[in-house]
C-alpha positions in Angstrom: 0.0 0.0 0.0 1.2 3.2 -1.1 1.4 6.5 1.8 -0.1 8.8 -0.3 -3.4 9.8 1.5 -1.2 10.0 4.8 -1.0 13.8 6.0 1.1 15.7 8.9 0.1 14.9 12.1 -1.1 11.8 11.4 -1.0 9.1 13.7 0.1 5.6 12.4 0.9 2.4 13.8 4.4 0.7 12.5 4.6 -3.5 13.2 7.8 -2.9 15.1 8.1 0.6 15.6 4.7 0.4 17.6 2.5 4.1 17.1 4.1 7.3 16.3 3.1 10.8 14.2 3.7 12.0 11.5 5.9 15.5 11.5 7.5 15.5 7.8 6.8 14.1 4.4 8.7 13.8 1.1 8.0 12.3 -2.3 9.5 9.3 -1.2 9.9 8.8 2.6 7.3 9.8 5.9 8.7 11.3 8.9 7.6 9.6 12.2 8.2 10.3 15.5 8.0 7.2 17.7 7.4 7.3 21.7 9.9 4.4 22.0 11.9 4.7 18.9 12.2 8.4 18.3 11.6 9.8 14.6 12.4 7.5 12.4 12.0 7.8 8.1 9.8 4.8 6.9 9.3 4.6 3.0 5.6 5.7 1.3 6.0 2.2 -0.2 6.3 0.0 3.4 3.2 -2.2 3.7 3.4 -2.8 7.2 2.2 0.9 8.4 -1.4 1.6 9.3 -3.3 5.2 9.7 -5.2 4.9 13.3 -6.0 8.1 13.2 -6.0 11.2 10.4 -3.5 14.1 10.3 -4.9 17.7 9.3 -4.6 18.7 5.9 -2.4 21.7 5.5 -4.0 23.8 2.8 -1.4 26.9 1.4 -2.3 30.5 2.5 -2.6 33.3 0.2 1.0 35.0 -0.4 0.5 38.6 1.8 2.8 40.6 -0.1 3.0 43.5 2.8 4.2 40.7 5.2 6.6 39.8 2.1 7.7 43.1 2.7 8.1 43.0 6.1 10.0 40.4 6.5 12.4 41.2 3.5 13.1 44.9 5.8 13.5 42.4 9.0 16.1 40.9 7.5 18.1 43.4 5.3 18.2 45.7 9.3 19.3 42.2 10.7 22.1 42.1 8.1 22.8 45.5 9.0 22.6 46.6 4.9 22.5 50.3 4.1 18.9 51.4 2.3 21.2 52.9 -0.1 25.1 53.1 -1.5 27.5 55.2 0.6 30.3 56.7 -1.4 33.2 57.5 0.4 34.5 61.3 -0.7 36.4 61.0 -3.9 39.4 62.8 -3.1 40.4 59.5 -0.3 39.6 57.2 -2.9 42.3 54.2 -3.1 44.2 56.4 0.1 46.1 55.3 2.6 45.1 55.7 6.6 48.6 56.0 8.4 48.8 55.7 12.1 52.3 56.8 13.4 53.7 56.4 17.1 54.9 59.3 18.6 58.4 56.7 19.1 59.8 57.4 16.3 61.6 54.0 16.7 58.2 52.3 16.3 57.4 51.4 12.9 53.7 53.3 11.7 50.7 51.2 11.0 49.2 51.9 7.6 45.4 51.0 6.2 43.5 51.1 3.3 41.3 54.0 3.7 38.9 52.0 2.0 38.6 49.5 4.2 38.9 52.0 7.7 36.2 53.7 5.7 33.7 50.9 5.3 33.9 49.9 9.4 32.8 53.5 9.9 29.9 52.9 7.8 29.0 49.6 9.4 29.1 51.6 13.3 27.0 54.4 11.3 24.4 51.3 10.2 24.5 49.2 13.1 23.6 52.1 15.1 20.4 52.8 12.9 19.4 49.4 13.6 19.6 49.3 17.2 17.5 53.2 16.9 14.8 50.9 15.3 15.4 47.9 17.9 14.5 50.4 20.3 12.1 52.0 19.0 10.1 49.0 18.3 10.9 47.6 21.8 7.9 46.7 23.7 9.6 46.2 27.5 11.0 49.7 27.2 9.3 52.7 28.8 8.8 55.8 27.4 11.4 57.0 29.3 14.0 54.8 28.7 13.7 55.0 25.2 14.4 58.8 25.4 17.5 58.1 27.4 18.5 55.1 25.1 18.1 57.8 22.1 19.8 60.3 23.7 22.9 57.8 24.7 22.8 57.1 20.8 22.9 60.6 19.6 26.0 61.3 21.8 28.0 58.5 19.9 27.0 60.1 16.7 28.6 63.1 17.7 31.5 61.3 18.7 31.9 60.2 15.6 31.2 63.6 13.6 35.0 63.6 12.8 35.1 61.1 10.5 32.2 62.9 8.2 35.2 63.8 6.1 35.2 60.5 5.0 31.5 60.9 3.7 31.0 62.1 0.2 27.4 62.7 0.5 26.4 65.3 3.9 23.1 63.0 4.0 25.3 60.5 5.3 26.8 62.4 7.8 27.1 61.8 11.7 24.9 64.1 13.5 25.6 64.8 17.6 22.8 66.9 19.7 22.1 70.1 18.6 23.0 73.0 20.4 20.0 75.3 21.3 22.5 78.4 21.7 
C-alpha cells in the first residue's frame, strides 16, 4: 500500500516501531516520531504501516505581499545593509590611513582607507538598527527609550570627525544640537 493519503500529524501504527506521528513528508519517505523509537524515516511504499487516526490537511495561504515586505526589511536591518550606497568622498579614494607612534623608533601602521572607511559605515548602520530595535521595543518605557536615544545621539557626535570621509552630507554623523 502506497502512503499517499497519509498527512502531517497523522497518527500511524508501524509493526515494530509500535505508534508514532507523522511530522515530515517527502516524495519518497514519511517522517515519524515514535514514543519508543524516536523519529524514524519509513518509506511511502512499506506495507506494514497503518493510519489509526487522520492528520490535518495543511491547505497553502494566500501570499501577503505586505508581510513579504516586512520580512524582506526584517532581514536586510538584521544584516545591518545600508537602504542605499554610501560613497566614500572621492578625493580619499584608493588612500592610505597612516597611524604613526609618537616613538619614532616604532614602525607606523598603515590601512586602506577604503577598508577604515567601510567599518565607519558599518558603526553608522549598526547604530540605525539598534534606533529601530529600540524603538520598536515593547519592554521599554517611554522613558527609557528617550535616554536610550539620547545615549545614541551622543555617539554620533563622537563620531562627527570622521564625516570627512563621507562624500554625500546626508550620510553624515549628526551629535545633539546645540539650542544656543
Amino acid at each position: 500500500m502506497e502512503l499517499y493519503d497519509i498527512a502531517i500529524g497523522a497518527r500511524v501504527k508501524h509493526p515494530t516501531l509500535g505508534i508514532g506521528v507523522v511530522y515530515d513528508m517527502d516524495p519518497r519517505t514519511v517522517h515519524i516520531f515514535f514514543k519508543e523509537h524516536g523519529e524514524q524515516a519509513v518509506s511511502r511504499s512499506f506495507e506494514g504501516l497503518v493510519t489509526i487516526a487522520p492528520g490535518v490537511e495543511i491547505g497553502q495561504e494566500p501570499l501577503d505581499l505586505d508581510a513579504v515586505r516586512d520580512c524582506l526589511k526584517e532581514v536586510l536591518e538584521e544584516m545591518q545593509m545600508p537602504q542605499r550606497p554610501v560613497d566614500m568622498a572621492r578625493r580619499y579614494e584608493g588612500g592610505t590611513l597612516v597611524l604613526r607612534p609618537k616613538d619614532s623608533s616604532l614602525q607606523a601602521k598603515e590601512l586602506p582607507i577604503d577598508d577604515f572607511f567601510h567599518k565607519i559605515v558599518m558603526i553608522r548602520d549598526r547604530f540605525r538598527v539598534l534606533e529601530q530595535k529600540i524603538n520598536a521595543s515593547g519592554s521599554l518605557s517611554e522613558q527609557e527609550k528617550v535616554e536610550l536615544q539620547q545615549y545614541i545621539t551622543r555617539c554620533y557626535g563622537t563620531l562627527t570627525t570622521f564625516n570627512v570621509l563621507f562624500e554625500e552630507k546626508d550620510d553624515h554623523f549628526v551629535g545633539q544640537k546645540s539650542d544656543g
